[in-house]
C-alpha positions as CSV (number, residue, x, y, z in Angstrom):
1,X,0.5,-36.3,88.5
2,X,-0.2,-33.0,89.4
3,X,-2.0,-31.9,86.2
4,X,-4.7,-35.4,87.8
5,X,-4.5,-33.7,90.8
6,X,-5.4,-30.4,89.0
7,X,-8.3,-31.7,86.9
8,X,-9.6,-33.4,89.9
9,X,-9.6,-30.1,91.9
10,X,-11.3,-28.7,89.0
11,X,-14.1,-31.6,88.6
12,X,-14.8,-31.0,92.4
13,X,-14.9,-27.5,92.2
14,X,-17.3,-27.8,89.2
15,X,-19.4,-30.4,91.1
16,X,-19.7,-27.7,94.3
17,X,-21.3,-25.0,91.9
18,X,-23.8,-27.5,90.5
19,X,-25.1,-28.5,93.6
20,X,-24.9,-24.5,94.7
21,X,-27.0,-23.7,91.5
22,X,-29.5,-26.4,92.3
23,X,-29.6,-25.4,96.1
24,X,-30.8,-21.7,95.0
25,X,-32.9,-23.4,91.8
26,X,-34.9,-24.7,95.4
27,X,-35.9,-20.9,96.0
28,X,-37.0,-19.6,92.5
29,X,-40.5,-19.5,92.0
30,X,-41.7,-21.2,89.3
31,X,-38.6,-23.5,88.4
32,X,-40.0,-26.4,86.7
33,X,-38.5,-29.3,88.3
34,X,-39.9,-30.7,91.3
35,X,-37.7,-29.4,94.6
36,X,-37.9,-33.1,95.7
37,X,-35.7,-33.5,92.3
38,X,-33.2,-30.6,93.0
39,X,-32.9,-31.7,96.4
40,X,-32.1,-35.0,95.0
41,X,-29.6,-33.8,92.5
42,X,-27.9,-31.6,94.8
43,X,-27.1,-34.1,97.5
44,X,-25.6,-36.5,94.8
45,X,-23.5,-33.3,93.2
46,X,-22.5,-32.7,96.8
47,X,-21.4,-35.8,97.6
48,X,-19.8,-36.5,94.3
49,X,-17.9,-33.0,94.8
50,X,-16.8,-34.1,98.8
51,X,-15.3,-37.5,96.8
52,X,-13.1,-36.3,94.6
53,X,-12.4,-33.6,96.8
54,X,-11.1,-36.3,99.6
55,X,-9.5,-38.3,96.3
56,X,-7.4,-35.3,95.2
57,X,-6.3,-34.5,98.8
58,X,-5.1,-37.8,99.4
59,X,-3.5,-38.0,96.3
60,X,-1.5,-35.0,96.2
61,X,-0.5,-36.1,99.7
62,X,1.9,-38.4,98.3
């Protein structure tokens, strides 16, 4: 159980820097996709990240 609770932390963690990376992707110049894209992609990577994250805590709860 705790290497699930592990790999979960890690998938959220992984999930946070995606959605960082697109966030600062927003201020770039000349990034080629669209911001209304990032934007897009970064609120799903967020949310997917706050998830899990909730998923793992309750998990290692028990």
């Amino acid at each position: 159980m705790k290497s699930l609770i592990s790999v979960l932390f890690l998938l959220s963690i992984s999930l946070f820097v995606g959605a960082i990376w697109n966030a600062l992707a927003l201020k770039r110049p000349g990034f080629y996709p669209p911001k209304q894209i990032l934007k897009k992609r970064a609120a799903a990577l967020a949310g997917g990240g706050i998830i899990i994250l909730l998923v793992t805590i309750v998990l290692s709860s028990f």
